[in-house]
C-alpha positions as CSV (number, residue, x, y, z in Angstrom):
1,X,0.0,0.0,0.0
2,X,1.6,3.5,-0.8
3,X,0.4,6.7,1.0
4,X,-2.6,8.4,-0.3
5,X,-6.0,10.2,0.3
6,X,-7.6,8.5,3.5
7,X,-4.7,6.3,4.6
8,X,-3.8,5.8,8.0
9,X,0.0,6.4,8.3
10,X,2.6,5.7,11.1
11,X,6.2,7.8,10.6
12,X,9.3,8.6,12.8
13,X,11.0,11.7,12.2
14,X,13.6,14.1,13.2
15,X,13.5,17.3,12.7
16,X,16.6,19.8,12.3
17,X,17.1,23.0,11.4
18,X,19.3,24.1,9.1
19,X,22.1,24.5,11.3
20,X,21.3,20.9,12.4
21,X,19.9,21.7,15.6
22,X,17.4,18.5,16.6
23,X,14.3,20.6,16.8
24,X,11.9,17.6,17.5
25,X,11.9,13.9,17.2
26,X,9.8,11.0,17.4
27,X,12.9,8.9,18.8
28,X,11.8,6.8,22.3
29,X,8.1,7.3,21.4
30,X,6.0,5.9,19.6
31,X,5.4,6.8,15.8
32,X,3.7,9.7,15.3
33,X,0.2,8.8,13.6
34,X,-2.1,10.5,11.2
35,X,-4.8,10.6,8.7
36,X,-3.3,11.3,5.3
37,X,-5.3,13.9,3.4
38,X,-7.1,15.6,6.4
39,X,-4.3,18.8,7.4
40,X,-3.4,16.9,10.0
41,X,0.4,18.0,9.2
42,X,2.0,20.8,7.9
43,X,1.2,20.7,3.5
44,X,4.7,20.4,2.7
45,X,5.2,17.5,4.8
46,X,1.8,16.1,3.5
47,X,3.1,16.4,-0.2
48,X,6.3,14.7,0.7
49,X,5.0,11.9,2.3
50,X,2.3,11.2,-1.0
51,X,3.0,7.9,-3.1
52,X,5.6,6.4,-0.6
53,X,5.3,3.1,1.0
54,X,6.1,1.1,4.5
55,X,10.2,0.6,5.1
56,X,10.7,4.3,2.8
57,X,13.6,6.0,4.4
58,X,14.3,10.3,2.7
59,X,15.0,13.4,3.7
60,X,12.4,16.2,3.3
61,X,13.5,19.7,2.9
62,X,10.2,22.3,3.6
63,X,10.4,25.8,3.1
64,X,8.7,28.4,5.6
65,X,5.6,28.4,2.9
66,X,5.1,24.9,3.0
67,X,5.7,24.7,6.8
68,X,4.7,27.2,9.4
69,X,4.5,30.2,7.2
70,X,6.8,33.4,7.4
71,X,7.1,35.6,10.1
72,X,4.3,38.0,10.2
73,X,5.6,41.4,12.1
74,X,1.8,42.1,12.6
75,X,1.5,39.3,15.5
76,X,4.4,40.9,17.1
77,X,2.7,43.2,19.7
78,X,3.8,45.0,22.9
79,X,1.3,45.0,26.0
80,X,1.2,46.7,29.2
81,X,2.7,45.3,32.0
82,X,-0.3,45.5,33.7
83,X,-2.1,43.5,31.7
84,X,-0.2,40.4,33.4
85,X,-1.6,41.4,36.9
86,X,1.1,40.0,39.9
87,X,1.8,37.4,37.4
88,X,5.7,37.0,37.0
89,X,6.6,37.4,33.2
90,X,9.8,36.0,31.4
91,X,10.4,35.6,27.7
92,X,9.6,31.9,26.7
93,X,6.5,32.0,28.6
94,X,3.2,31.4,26.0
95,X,-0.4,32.5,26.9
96,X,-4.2,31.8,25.3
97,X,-5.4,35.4,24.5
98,X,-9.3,35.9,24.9
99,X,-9.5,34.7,21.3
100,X,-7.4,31.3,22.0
101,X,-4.5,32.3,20.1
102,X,-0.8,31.0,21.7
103,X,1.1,33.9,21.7
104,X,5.0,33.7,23.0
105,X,6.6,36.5,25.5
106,X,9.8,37.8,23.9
107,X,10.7,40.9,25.7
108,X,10.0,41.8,29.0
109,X,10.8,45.4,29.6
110,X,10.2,48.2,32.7
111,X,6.5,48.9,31.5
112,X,5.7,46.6,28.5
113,X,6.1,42.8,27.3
114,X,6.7,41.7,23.6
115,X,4.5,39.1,22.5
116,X,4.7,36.9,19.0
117,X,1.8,35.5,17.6
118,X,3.5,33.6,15.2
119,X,4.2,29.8,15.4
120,X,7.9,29.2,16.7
121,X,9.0,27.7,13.6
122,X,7.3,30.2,11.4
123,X,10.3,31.6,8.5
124,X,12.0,28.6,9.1
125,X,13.1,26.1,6.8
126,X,12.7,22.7,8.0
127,X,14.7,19.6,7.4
128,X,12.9,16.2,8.0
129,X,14.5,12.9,8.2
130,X,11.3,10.6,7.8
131,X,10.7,6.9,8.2
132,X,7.4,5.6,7.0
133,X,6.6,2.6,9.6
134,X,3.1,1.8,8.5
135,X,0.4,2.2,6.4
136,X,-3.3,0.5,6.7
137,X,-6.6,1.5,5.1
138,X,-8.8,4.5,7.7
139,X,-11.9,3.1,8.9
140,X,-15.0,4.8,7.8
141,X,-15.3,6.5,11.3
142,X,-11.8,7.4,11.0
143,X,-12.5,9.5,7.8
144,X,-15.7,11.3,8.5
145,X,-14.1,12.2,11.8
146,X,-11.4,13.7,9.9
147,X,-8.9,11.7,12.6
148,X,-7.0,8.2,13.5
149,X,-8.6,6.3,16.3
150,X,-7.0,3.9,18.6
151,X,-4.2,3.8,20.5
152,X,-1.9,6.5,19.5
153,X,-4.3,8.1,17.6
154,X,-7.8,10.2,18.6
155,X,-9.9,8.7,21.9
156,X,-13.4,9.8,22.4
């Protein structure tokens, strides 16, 4: 079976940047798992995964387009201090703003913080090493759901 629409796909990875920095890795875990087809990854890592098979072993080179976008400067904002209440602030911290968005401290100065909206790894280029594990046929719940059930995929 090759990797297309609807399948139910199981893949280790590492991801690097291109400094070769380990950003993330699926190493001591299990595989991560997903339903091909659904934008349940980033696009370019969709398209880079289509047509291969179980045992495929490449390297995937993603540009920020394809990945996390590029750095919008308009989700960088600064805040009052006060808006924090007592709360201590330091850069790294992340916070849900009243619409749910993630937003990342980056400054924290006398009367104001610096906050990103963007995703950490937006304007990055991304370098995969990818291992396809497994591939098996979605159940019908699995696709209307728009999800993988089971064990390390979606519980209800």
């Amino acid at each position: 079976m090759i990797i297309s629409q609807d399948a139910v796909v199981s893949i280790h990875y590492t991801l690097r940047d291109n400094g070769g920095k380990v950003l993330d890795s699926s190493s001591g875990r299990d595989p991560l798992q997903y339903l091909h087809g659904h934008g349940n990854l980033i696009i370019g890592m969709e398209e880079g995964l289509e047509g291969k098979k179980t045992g495929d072993e490449f390297d995937l080179k993603i540009s920020p387009e394809k990945g996390y976008g590029e750095k919008n400067d308009q989700l960088v904002q600064k805040v009052p201090l006060t808006a924090f209440g007592k709360q201590e602030v330091v850069p790294g911290m992340q916070f849900s703003t009243q619409k749910g968005q993630v937003v990342t401290v980056t400054e924290v100065g006398k009367e104001s913080v610096t906050v990103d909206g963007n995703h950490p790894l937006a304007g990055v280029e991304l370098n995969f090493e990818v291992k396809v594990m497994e591939i098996r046929e979605a159940t019908p719940d699995e696709v209307s759901h728009g999800h993988v059930h089971g064990p390390n995929g979606h519980h209800h």
